[in-house]
N, C-alpha and C positions, 0 to 999 in steps of 0.2 A: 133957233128952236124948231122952227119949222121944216127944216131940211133933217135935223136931227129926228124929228115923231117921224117925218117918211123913211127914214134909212131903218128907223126902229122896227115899222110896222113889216117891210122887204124881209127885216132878217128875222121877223118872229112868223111868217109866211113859209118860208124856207125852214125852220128852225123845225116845225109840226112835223112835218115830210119827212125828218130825220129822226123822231123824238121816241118812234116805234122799237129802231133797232139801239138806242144810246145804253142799254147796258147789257148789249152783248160787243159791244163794240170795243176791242185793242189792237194797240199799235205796238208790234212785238218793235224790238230794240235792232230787231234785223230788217227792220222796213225804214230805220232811221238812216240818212243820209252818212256817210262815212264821213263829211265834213262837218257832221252837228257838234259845234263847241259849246260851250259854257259863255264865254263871251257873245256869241250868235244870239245865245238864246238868251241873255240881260237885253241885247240890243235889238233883239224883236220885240222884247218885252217894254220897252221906253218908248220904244216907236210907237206901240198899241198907244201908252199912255198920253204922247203928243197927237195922236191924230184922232183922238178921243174914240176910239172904240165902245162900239155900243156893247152892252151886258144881255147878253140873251141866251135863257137856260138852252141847255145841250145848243149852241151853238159852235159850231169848228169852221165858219168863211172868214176869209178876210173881213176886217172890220164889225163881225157879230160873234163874238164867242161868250162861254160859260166862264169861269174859272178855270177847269181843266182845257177848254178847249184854247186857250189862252197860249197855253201850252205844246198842244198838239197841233195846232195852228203853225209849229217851228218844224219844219221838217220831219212831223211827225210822231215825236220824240215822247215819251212819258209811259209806253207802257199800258196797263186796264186803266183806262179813263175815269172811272168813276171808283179807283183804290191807287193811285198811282205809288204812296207809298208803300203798299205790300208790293209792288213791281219791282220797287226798290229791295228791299227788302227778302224776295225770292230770289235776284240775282247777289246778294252778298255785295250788294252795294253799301257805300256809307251811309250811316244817320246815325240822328243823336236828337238829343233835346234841347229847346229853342234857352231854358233857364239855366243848363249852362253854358250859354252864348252859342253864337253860330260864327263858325269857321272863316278867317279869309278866304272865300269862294267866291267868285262870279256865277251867278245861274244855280244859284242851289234850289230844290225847292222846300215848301215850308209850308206845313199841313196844322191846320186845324180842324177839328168833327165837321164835316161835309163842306169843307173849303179846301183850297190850296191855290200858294201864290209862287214869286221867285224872287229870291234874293239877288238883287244886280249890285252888289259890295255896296260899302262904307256905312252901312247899318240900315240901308233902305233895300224896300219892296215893292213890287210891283203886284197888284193882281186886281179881275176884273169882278168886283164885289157883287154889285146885287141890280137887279133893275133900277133903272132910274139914277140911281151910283155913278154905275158902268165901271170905268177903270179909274184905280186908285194910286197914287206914287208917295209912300209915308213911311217914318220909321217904323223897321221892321218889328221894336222891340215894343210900340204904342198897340199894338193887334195884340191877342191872345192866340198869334201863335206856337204848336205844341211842340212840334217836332220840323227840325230840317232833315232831306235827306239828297243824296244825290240820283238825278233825273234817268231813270231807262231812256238809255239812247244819246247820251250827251257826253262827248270826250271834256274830260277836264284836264289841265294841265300839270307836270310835277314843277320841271323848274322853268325858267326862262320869261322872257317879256313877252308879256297880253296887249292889247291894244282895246281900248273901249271906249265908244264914245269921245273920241279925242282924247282920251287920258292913257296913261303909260303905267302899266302895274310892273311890278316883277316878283315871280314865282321860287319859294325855296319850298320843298318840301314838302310840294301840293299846295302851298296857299300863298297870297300874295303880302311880301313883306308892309311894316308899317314904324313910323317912328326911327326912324334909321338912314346912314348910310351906307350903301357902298359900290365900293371901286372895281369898273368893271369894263376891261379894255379899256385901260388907262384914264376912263374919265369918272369922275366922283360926280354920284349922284346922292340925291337926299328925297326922303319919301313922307310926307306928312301922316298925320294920323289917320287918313284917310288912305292910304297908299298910294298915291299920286305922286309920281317921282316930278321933281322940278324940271328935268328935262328929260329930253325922249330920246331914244337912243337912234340911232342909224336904224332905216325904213325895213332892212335886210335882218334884223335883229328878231323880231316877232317871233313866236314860236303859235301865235293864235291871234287874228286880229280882224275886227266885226268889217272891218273895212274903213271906216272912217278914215279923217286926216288929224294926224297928232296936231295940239296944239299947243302953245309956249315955245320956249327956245329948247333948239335940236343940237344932239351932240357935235362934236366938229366931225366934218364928212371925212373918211378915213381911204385913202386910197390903197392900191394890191400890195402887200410885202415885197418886196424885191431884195435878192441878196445882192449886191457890188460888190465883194470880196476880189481882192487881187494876187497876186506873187510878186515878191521883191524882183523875183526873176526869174524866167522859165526855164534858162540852163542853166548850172553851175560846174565847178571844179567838184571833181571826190573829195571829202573833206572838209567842203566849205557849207554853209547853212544858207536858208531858204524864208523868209517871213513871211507869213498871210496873213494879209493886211484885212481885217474882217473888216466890214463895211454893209449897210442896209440902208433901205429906204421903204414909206409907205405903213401899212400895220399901226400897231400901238407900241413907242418907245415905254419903254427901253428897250434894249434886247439883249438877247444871249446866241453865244456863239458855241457850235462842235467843231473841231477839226479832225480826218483823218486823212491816213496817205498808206500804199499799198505801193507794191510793182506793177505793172502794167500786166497785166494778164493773170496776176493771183485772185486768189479765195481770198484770203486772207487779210483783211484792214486792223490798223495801227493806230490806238487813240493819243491823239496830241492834246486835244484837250475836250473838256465834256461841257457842252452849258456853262461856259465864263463869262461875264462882261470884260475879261480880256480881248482888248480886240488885235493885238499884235500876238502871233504865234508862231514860232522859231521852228523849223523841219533841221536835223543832218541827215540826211540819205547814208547807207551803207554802203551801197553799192554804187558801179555804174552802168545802170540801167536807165530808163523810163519810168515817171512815176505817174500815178493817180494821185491826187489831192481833190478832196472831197469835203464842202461844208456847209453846215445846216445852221439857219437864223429861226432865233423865235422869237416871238414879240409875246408883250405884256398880256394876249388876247389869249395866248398857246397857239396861233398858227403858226408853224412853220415850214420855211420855203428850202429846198436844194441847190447846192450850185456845186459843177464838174471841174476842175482846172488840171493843167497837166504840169509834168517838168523834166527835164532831162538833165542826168548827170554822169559826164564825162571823167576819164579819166585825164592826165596831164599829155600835154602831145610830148610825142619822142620821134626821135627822128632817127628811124632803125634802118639808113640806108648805107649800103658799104659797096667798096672797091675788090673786086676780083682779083687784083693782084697788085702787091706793092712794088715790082720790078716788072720791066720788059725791056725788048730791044729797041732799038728806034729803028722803024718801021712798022712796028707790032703796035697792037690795039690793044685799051685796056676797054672794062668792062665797070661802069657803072649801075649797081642798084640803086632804084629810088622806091623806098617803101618808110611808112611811118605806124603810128597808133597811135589811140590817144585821143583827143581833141574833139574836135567835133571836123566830124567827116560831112563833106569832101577833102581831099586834099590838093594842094598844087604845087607841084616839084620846079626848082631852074639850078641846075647842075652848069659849074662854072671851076676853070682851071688856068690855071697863072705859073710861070715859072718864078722859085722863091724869088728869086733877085729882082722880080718885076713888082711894081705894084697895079697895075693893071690886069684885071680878070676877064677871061676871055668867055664869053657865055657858050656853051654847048648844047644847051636844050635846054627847052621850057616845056611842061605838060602838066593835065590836070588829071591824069590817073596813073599809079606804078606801070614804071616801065625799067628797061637799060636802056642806059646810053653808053656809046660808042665813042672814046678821044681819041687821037695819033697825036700825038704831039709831032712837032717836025724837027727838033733838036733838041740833044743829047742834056741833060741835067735832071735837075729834083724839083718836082713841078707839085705844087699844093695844088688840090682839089676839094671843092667844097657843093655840097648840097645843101640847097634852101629847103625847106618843105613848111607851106603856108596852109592852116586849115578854114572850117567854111566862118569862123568867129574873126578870121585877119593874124591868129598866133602864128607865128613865123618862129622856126628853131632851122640855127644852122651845123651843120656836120661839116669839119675838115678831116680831110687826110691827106696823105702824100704817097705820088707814084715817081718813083727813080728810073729814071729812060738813061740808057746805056748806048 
Protein backbone atom coordinates (compact mmCIF):
# COMPACT_ATOMS: atom_id res chain seq x y z
CA UNK A 1 0.00 0.00 0.00
CA UNK A 2 2.68 2.12 0.77
CA UNK A 3 4.72 1.99 -2.50
CA UNK A 4 1.27 2.12 -4.09
CA UNK A 5 0.20 6.05 -2.24
CA UNK A 6 4.06 7.02 -3.44
CA UNK A 7 3.59 5.88 -7.10
CA UNK A 8 0.08 7.52 -6.88
CA UNK A 9 1.17 10.76 -5.49
CA UNK A 10 4.52 10.79 -8.74
CA UNK A 11 1.74 10.36 -11.18
CA UNK A 12 -0.84 12.87 -9.85
CA UNK A 13 2.39 15.35 -9.62
CA UNK A 14 3.16 14.81 -13.36
CA UNK A 15 -0.52 14.34 -14.20
CA UNK A 16 -1.28 18.66 -13.13
CA UNK A 17 1.75 19.56 -15.64
CA UNK A 18 -0.28 17.92 -18.41
CA UNK A 19 -3.96 18.59 -17.29
CA UNK A 20 -3.71 22.23 -19.07
CA UNK A 21 -3.32 21.10 -22.66
CA UNK A 22 -5.68 17.43 -22.13
CA UNK A 23 -8.45 18.60 -24.33
CA UNK A 24 -6.58 19.96 -27.01
CA UNK A 25 -4.68 17.14 -27.19
CA UNK A 26 -4.79 14.11 -30.40
CA UNK A 27 -3.23 11.43 -31.63
CA UNK A 28 -4.04 11.42 -35.30
CA UNK A 29 -3.94 7.56 -36.59
CA UNK A 30 -0.91 8.63 -38.64
CA UNK A 31 1.37 9.23 -35.51
CA UNK A 32 0.32 5.50 -34.76
CA UNK A 33 3.00 2.95 -35.20
CA UNK A 34 2.55 0.88 -38.51
CA UNK A 35 2.80 -2.22 -36.34
CA UNK A 36 -0.22 -1.22 -33.78
CA UNK A 37 -2.39 -4.43 -33.85
CA UNK A 38 -5.44 -5.22 -32.13
CA UNK A 39 -3.73 -8.09 -30.30
CA UNK A 40 -0.70 -5.37 -29.06
CA UNK A 41 -3.22 -3.52 -27.84
CA UNK A 42 -5.47 -6.43 -25.53
CA UNK A 43 -1.96 -7.20 -24.49
CA UNK A 44 -0.88 -3.84 -23.43
CA UNK A 45 -4.01 -3.73 -21.92
CA UNK A 46 -3.71 -7.00 -19.45
CA UNK A 47 -0.33 -6.06 -18.73
CA UNK A 48 -1.66 -2.55 -17.18
CA UNK A 49 -4.04 -4.97 -15.43
CA UNK A 50 -1.29 -7.30 -13.89
CA UNK A 51 1.03 -4.73 -13.01
CA UNK A 52 -1.73 -2.90 -11.27
CA UNK A 53 -1.67 0.37 -12.97
CA UNK A 54 -2.39 3.28 -11.11
CA UNK A 55 -5.90 5.46 -12.32
CA UNK A 56 -4.91 9.13 -12.63
CA UNK A 57 -7.22 11.55 -14.52
CA UNK A 58 -5.60 12.84 -17.82
CA UNK A 59 -2.80 10.64 -17.16
CA UNK A 60 -0.72 9.04 -20.47
CA UNK A 61 2.89 7.52 -18.42
CA UNK A 62 3.56 4.18 -18.09
CA UNK A 63 1.98 3.02 -15.14
CA UNK A 64 -0.49 6.22 -14.41
CA UNK A 65 -2.99 6.62 -16.94
CA UNK A 66 -6.93 7.92 -17.24
CA UNK A 67 -9.18 5.58 -19.30
CA UNK A 68 -8.40 7.06 -22.47
CA UNK A 69 -4.76 7.21 -21.71
CA UNK A 70 -5.02 3.51 -21.15
CA UNK A 71 -5.13 3.55 -24.59
CA UNK A 72 -2.96 6.05 -25.84
CA UNK A 73 -0.38 4.74 -23.76
CA UNK A 74 -0.26 1.76 -26.83
CA UNK A 75 1.60 3.37 -29.48
CA UNK A 76 -0.29 6.15 -29.41
CA UNK A 77 -3.33 4.79 -31.06
CA UNK A 78 -7.10 6.15 -30.25
CA UNK A 79 -7.37 9.36 -32.08
CA UNK A 80 -9.15 12.81 -29.80
CA UNK A 81 -8.53 11.53 -26.34
CA UNK A 82 -11.32 12.74 -24.80
CA UNK A 83 -14.05 11.51 -28.07
CA UNK A 84 -12.14 8.57 -29.26
CA UNK A 85 -15.35 7.27 -30.57
CA UNK A 86 -16.20 10.04 -32.91
CA UNK A 87 -12.31 9.36 -34.27
CA UNK A 88 -13.72 6.28 -34.94
CA UNK A 89 -16.44 7.21 -36.34
CA UNK A 90 -15.05 10.19 -38.69
CA UNK A 91 -12.74 7.74 -40.21
CA UNK A 92 -15.61 5.33 -41.31
CA UNK A 93 -14.52 3.03 -38.94
CA UNK A 94 -16.57 0.09 -37.42
CA UNK A 95 -18.98 0.36 -34.42
CA UNK A 96 -22.12 -0.75 -33.23
CA UNK A 97 -23.82 -1.32 -29.91
CA UNK A 98 -22.66 -3.27 -26.98
CA UNK A 99 -26.74 -4.82 -26.69
CA UNK A 100 -26.33 -6.39 -29.72
CA UNK A 101 -23.24 -8.19 -28.58
CA UNK A 102 -19.83 -7.24 -29.57
CA UNK A 103 -17.91 -8.85 -32.38
CA UNK A 104 -15.05 -11.55 -32.08
CA UNK A 105 -12.42 -8.85 -31.90
CA UNK A 106 -9.41 -8.50 -29.89
CA UNK A 107 -8.76 -4.63 -28.92
CA UNK A 108 -12.07 -3.37 -29.80
CA UNK A 109 -12.95 -0.45 -27.72
CA UNK A 110 -16.00 0.07 -25.81
CA UNK A 111 -17.47 3.45 -24.75
CA UNK A 112 -19.77 4.44 -22.25
CA UNK A 113 -20.80 8.54 -21.38
CA UNK A 114 -17.26 9.83 -20.23
CA UNK A 115 -15.49 6.30 -20.11
CA UNK A 116 -13.88 4.01 -22.32
CA UNK A 117 -12.30 0.61 -22.15
CA UNK A 118 -11.00 -2.53 -24.53
CA UNK A 119 -12.24 -5.55 -25.38
CA UNK A 120 -9.33 -8.36 -25.16
CA UNK A 121 -11.97 -11.25 -26.59
CA UNK A 122 -13.96 -13.99 -24.98
CA UNK A 123 -16.46 -11.48 -23.43
CA UNK A 124 -13.80 -9.53 -21.07
CA UNK A 125 -12.45 -6.01 -20.68
CA UNK A 126 -9.97 -4.20 -19.54
CA UNK A 127 -10.18 -0.48 -18.44
CA UNK A 128 -8.73 1.85 -15.87
CA UNK A 129 -11.91 2.87 -13.90
CA UNK A 130 -11.62 5.57 -11.33
CA UNK A 131 -9.27 6.65 -8.51
CA UNK A 132 -8.48 4.39 -6.02
CA UNK A 133 -10.10 1.49 -8.63
CA UNK A 134 -7.24 1.94 -10.83
CA UNK A 135 -7.59 -0.96 -13.38
CA UNK A 136 -10.17 -3.37 -13.84
CA UNK A 137 -10.29 -6.94 -15.75
CA UNK A 138 -14.32 -8.07 -15.80
CA UNK A 139 -17.06 -9.25 -18.04
CA UNK A 140 -17.49 -6.96 -20.58
CA UNK A 141 -21.19 -7.53 -20.62
CA UNK A 142 -21.48 -6.72 -16.27
CA UNK A 143 -20.53 -2.64 -17.22
CA UNK A 144 -23.00 -0.53 -18.83
CA UNK A 145 -21.20 -0.45 -21.79
CA UNK A 146 -22.95 1.52 -24.90
CA UNK A 147 -21.11 1.26 -27.77
CA UNK A 148 -17.94 -0.85 -29.13
CA UNK A 149 -16.07 0.59 -31.92
CA UNK A 150 -12.82 0.06 -33.58
CA UNK A 151 -9.67 2.11 -32.28
CA UNK A 152 -8.05 5.06 -34.78
CA UNK A 153 -4.74 3.58 -35.35
CA UNK A 154 -5.05 -0.05 -34.76
CA UNK A 155 -4.61 -2.72 -37.69
CA UNK A 156 -7.22 -5.48 -37.16
CA UNK A 157 -6.95 -8.74 -38.76
CA UNK A 158 -9.29 -10.36 -41.66
CA UNK A 159 -8.26 -13.96 -41.72
CA UNK A 160 -5.47 -16.03 -40.36
CA UNK A 161 -3.94 -16.89 -36.74
CA UNK A 162 -3.47 -14.22 -33.93
CA UNK A 163 -1.51 -15.11 -31.20
CA UNK A 164 -2.53 -13.51 -27.54
CA UNK A 165 -1.30 -13.96 -24.44
CA UNK A 166 -0.24 -17.51 -25.11
CA UNK A 167 -3.51 -18.57 -26.75
CA UNK A 168 -4.02 -19.16 -30.49
CA UNK A 169 -7.32 -17.56 -32.20
CA UNK A 170 -7.93 -17.93 -35.86
CA UNK A 171 -9.53 -15.30 -37.95
CA UNK A 172 -12.34 -15.84 -40.87
CA UNK A 173 -13.85 -12.81 -41.92
CA UNK A 174 -12.45 -10.19 -39.66
CA UNK A 175 -13.36 -12.04 -36.40
CA UNK A 176 -12.02 -14.83 -34.53
CA UNK A 177 -13.86 -18.32 -35.04
CA UNK A 178 -15.58 -20.09 -31.88
CA UNK A 179 -17.22 -23.42 -31.17
CA UNK A 180 -15.88 -25.29 -34.17
CA UNK A 181 -13.39 -27.09 -36.14
CA UNK A 182 -11.17 -26.88 -38.75
CA UNK A 183 -8.76 -28.44 -41.02
CA UNK A 184 -5.98 -26.35 -41.84
CA UNK A 185 -2.63 -27.61 -43.46
CA UNK A 186 -3.60 -30.88 -42.82
CA UNK A 187 -4.07 -30.72 -39.16
CA UNK A 188 -7.60 -30.54 -37.24
CA UNK A 189 -7.93 -28.11 -34.94
CA UNK A 190 -10.89 -27.44 -32.55
CA UNK A 191 -11.74 -23.88 -30.87
CA UNK A 192 -13.72 -23.72 -27.62
CA UNK A 193 -16.26 -21.19 -26.85
CA UNK A 194 -13.94 -18.97 -26.19
CA UNK A 195 -11.90 -19.29 -29.33
CA UNK A 196 -8.97 -20.88 -28.18
CA UNK A 197 -7.99 -23.50 -30.62
CA UNK A 198 -6.65 -26.67 -28.69
CA UNK A 199 -3.53 -26.51 -30.42
CA UNK A 200 -1.31 -23.87 -31.80
CA UNK A 201 -0.26 -23.93 -35.13
CA UNK A 202 3.40 -23.84 -36.50
CA UNK A 203 5.28 -20.39 -34.93
CA UNK A 204 5.48 -19.13 -38.85
CA UNK A 205 1.62 -19.36 -39.16
CA UNK A 206 0.70 -15.86 -37.09
CA UNK A 207 -0.49 -13.30 -39.33
CA UNK A 208 -0.49 -10.94 -35.66
CA UNK A 209 1.09 -11.95 -32.60
CA UNK A 210 1.53 -9.78 -29.05
CA UNK A 211 4.70 -11.81 -28.79
CA UNK A 212 4.24 -14.12 -26.26
CA UNK A 213 4.94 -18.14 -26.29
CA UNK A 214 2.01 -20.38 -27.29
CA UNK A 215 0.89 -22.58 -24.75
CA UNK A 216 -0.63 -26.32 -24.90
CA UNK A 217 0.45 -28.88 -27.45
CA UNK A 218 1.79 -27.44 -30.88
CA UNK A 219 0.98 -28.68 -34.28
CA UNK A 220 3.53 -31.29 -35.77
CA UNK A 221 6.57 -29.28 -37.12
CA UNK A 222 6.23 -29.39 -40.89
CA UNK A 223 9.33 -29.45 -42.92
CA UNK A 224 10.00 -27.62 -46.82
CA UNK A 225 7.95 -29.54 -49.73
CA UNK A 226 10.12 -31.08 -51.82
CA UNK A 227 9.17 -32.75 -55.24
CA UNK A 228 11.22 -36.41 -55.81
CA UNK A 229 9.54 -37.06 -59.09
CA UNK A 230 11.55 -39.44 -61.40
CA UNK A 231 11.47 -40.87 -65.16
CA UNK A 232 11.11 -44.49 -65.94
CA UNK A 233 13.90 -43.50 -68.18
CA UNK A 234 15.67 -40.62 -69.66
CA UNK A 235 16.07 -42.19 -73.24
CA UNK A 236 13.79 -44.13 -74.97
CA UNK A 237 12.87 -45.79 -78.56
CA UNK A 238 10.36 -43.62 -80.95
CA UNK A 239 7.25 -45.35 -80.05
CA UNK A 240 7.87 -46.45 -76.90
CA UNK A 241 6.51 -44.59 -73.47
CA UNK A 242 7.90 -42.83 -70.52
CA UNK A 243 6.35 -42.95 -66.75
CA UNK A 244 6.77 -40.13 -64.01
CA UNK A 245 6.88 -41.48 -61.23
CA UNK A 246 5.45 -38.34 -59.06
CA UNK A 247 6.93 -38.51 -55.65
CA UNK A 248 7.12 -35.63 -52.67
CA UNK A 249 8.21 -35.08 -49.35
CA UNK A 250 7.79 -32.46 -46.43
CA UNK A 251 4.46 -29.91 -46.59
CA UNK A 252 1.06 -31.13 -45.61
CA UNK A 253 -0.01 -34.77 -47.22
CA UNK A 254 -1.66 -35.43 -49.26
CA UNK A 255 -0.87 -34.14 -52.53
CA UNK A 256 -1.47 -33.53 -56.01
CA UNK A 257 0.45 -33.85 -58.98
CA UNK A 258 0.60 -31.69 -62.75
CA UNK A 259 2.60 -33.12 -65.39
CA UNK A 260 3.73 -31.50 -68.58
CA UNK A 261 6.33 -32.15 -71.43
CA UNK A 262 7.32 -29.98 -74.52
CA UNK A 263 10.27 -30.16 -77.04
CA UNK A 264 13.19 -28.80 -76.01
CA UNK A 265 13.36 -25.36 -77.08
CA UNK A 266 9.40 -24.88 -77.77
CA UNK A 267 6.71 -22.28 -76.37
CA UNK A 268 4.54 -24.57 -76.22
CA UNK A 269 3.67 -27.22 -73.07
CA UNK A 270 1.42 -30.41 -73.40
CA UNK A 271 -0.81 -31.38 -70.34
CA UNK A 272 -0.49 -34.81 -69.19
CA UNK A 273 -2.26 -34.46 -66.43
CA UNK A 274 -3.70 -31.48 -63.97
CA UNK A 275 -3.71 -31.88 -60.17
CA UNK A 276 -4.30 -35.92 -59.79
CA UNK A 277 -3.41 -38.02 -56.85
CA UNK A 278 -2.33 -40.01 -59.66
CA UNK A 279 1.07 -40.48 -59.07
CA UNK A 280 2.21 -42.76 -62.05
CA UNK A 281 1.88 -40.74 -65.54
CA UNK A 282 2.59 -42.40 -68.91
CA UNK A 283 4.49 -39.79 -71.70
CA UNK A 284 4.55 -41.27 -75.93
CA UNK A 285 6.73 -38.56 -77.38
CA UNK A 286 6.06 -38.09 -81.09
CA UNK A 287 8.90 -37.44 -82.19
CA UNK A 288 12.74 -37.88 -82.09
CA UNK A 289 13.88 -35.21 -80.33
CA UNK A 290 14.64 -34.00 -76.79
CA UNK A 291 12.10 -33.33 -74.33
CA UNK A 292 11.30 -31.07 -71.25
CA UNK A 293 9.28 -32.84 -68.63
CA UNK A 294 8.10 -30.44 -66.13
CA UNK A 295 6.12 -30.96 -62.67
CA UNK A 296 4.33 -29.37 -59.96
CA UNK A 297 3.41 -30.92 -56.36
CA UNK A 298 0.88 -29.26 -53.98
CA UNK A 299 0.18 -30.12 -50.64
CA UNK A 300 -2.98 -30.03 -48.47
CA UNK A 301 -1.56 -26.23 -47.35
CA UNK A 302 -1.66 -24.99 -51.51
CA UNK A 303 2.09 -24.68 -51.44
CA UNK A 304 3.46 -25.78 -54.32
CA UNK A 305 7.01 -26.69 -55.30
CA UNK A 306 8.49 -27.07 -59.27
CA UNK A 307 10.66 -29.71 -60.54
CA UNK A 308 12.59 -29.78 -64.22
CA UNK A 309 13.51 -33.33 -65.69
CA UNK A 310 14.64 -34.11 -69.26
CA UNK A 311 14.37 -37.03 -71.93
CA UNK A 312 15.53 -37.96 -75.10
CA UNK A 313 13.96 -39.87 -77.79
CA UNK A 314 15.70 -41.72 -80.40
CA UNK A 315 14.86 -43.20 -83.43
CA UNK A 316 15.92 -47.18 -84.07
CA UNK A 317 19.68 -47.50 -85.18
CA UNK A 318 20.17 -48.59 -88.99
CA UNK A 319 22.98 -49.26 -90.17
CA UNK A 320 23.16 -47.29 -93.73
CA UNK A 321 26.73 -48.44 -94.57
CA UNK A 322 27.55 -49.84 -98.18
CA UNK A 323 30.11 -51.08 -100.53
CA UNK A 324 31.37 -49.11 -103.60
CA UNK A 325 31.25 -51.95 -105.69
CA UNK A 326 30.10 -55.33 -105.90
CA UNK A 327 32.93 -56.62 -108.35
CA UNK A 328 36.67 -55.77 -108.98
CA UNK A 329 39.85 -57.31 -110.20
CA UNK A 330 42.32 -58.87 -107.90
CA UNK A 331 44.64 -56.46 -107.29
CA UNK A 332 41.99 -53.50 -107.15
CA UNK A 333 40.59 -52.14 -104.02
CA UNK A 334 37.23 -51.93 -103.05
CA UNK A 335 35.72 -49.19 -100.98
CA UNK A 336 33.81 -49.48 -97.84
CA UNK A 337 31.20 -46.85 -96.29
CA UNK A 338 30.62 -46.90 -92.70
CA UNK A 339 27.67 -44.51 -91.82
CA UNK A 340 24.61 -45.24 -89.52
CA UNK A 341 21.42 -43.13 -87.87
CA UNK A 342 19.33 -43.72 -85.48
CA UNK A 343 20.28 -44.77 -82.00
CA UNK A 344 21.83 -42.70 -79.89
CA UNK A 345 24.94 -41.34 -81.16
CA UNK A 346 28.04 -41.83 -80.95
CA UNK A 347 28.59 -44.44 -82.97
CA UNK A 348 31.50 -47.12 -83.42
CA UNK A 349 32.05 -48.92 -86.68
CA UNK A 350 34.46 -52.60 -87.27
CA UNK A 351 34.27 -53.49 -90.74
CA UNK A 352 35.35 -57.27 -91.32
CA UNK A 353 35.71 -59.61 -94.58
CA UNK A 354 36.03 -63.43 -94.98
CA UNK A 355 36.05 -65.43 -98.10
CA UNK A 356 32.44 -67.37 -98.34
CA UNK A 357 34.20 -70.79 -97.95
CA UNK A 358 35.94 -69.58 -94.80
CA UNK A 359 34.43 -69.19 -91.52
CA UNK A 360 36.85 -67.04 -90.15
CA UNK A 361 36.61 -63.01 -90.45
CA UNK A 362 39.22 -61.19 -91.07
CA UNK A 363 38.99 -57.52 -89.26
CA UNK A 364 39.77 -54.48 -91.59
CA UNK A 365 39.04 -51.50 -89.36
CA UNK A 366 37.72 -50.52 -86.22
CA UNK A 367 36.69 -46.70 -85.60
CA UNK A 368 34.58 -44.53 -83.69
CA UNK A 369 33.33 -41.93 -86.31
CA UNK A 370 32.18 -42.48 -90.47
CA UNK A 371 34.80 -43.12 -92.37
CA UNK A 372 35.85 -45.68 -95.57
CA UNK A 373 37.63 -48.26 -95.42
CA UNK A 374 39.95 -49.69 -97.85
CA UNK A 375 40.20 -54.12 -98.45
CA UNK A 376 42.39 -55.99 -101.34
CA UNK A 377 41.71 -59.05 -101.00
CA UNK A 378 44.74 -61.24 -102.18
CA UNK A 379 42.82 -64.11 -104.01
CA UNK A 380 40.33 -64.44 -106.58
CA UNK A 381 36.59 -65.62 -105.15
CA UNK A 382 33.23 -64.27 -103.49
CA UNK A 383 34.26 -62.75 -100.37
CA UNK A 384 31.38 -61.61 -97.62
CA UNK A 385 31.83 -58.32 -96.05
CA UNK A 386 30.08 -57.23 -93.02
CA UNK A 387 29.92 -53.87 -91.07
CA UNK A 388 29.18 -53.72 -87.23
CA UNK A 389 28.03 -50.35 -86.27
CA UNK A 390 27.58 -50.16 -82.16
CA UNK A 391 25.83 -47.07 -80.74
CA UNK A 392 26.69 -44.84 -77.43
CA UNK A 393 23.48 -47.22 -75.53
CA UNK A 394 25.78 -50.70 -76.60
CA UNK A 395 22.86 -51.44 -79.78
CA UNK A 396 25.03 -53.19 -82.32
CA UNK A 397 23.18 -53.86 -85.83
CA UNK A 398 25.17 -55.73 -88.52
CA UNK A 399 25.25 -55.20 -92.39
CA UNK A 400 26.46 -57.94 -94.80
CA UNK A 401 27.31 -57.78 -98.31
CA UNK A 402 29.28 -59.38 -100.85
CA UNK A 403 32.35 -58.34 -103.11
CA UNK A 404 33.25 -60.85 -106.08
CA UNK A 405 37.25 -60.50 -106.85
CA UNK A 406 38.01 -61.94 -110.28
Amino acid sequence: MKNKFIKRSIAVLLTWIMVGCLFITETPASAAKEKATNVGLAAHCLNAYREDWTYVWGGTSYGAVDCSGLIATYNGVGGIRFDMLYSCQSEGRSWGYVSNGIPNIHGLGLHSPGHVGVYVGSDMAVDARDTGIDMCYQNAYSRPWVEWFMITGVNYPTNGWVLLDGKSFYYENGQYITHTTRTLGGVKYTFNSAGVSNIAPPSNSYVSSDGSQPTGKSAPSVSDLKSLSDLSKQTLLLGNSVTVNCHASGGRAPYKYSVYYRKKGSAKWSTVQNYSTNRAVRITPQAAVEYEVRTFVKDSAGSIVQQDLSMTVYKPLCNTSHISTSKIKLGDKAEICCSAEGGAQSYRYSVYYKPRTSEKWIMAYTCVVGTSVIIQPAEPGIYDVRVDVMDARGKTVKKLTSLNVK
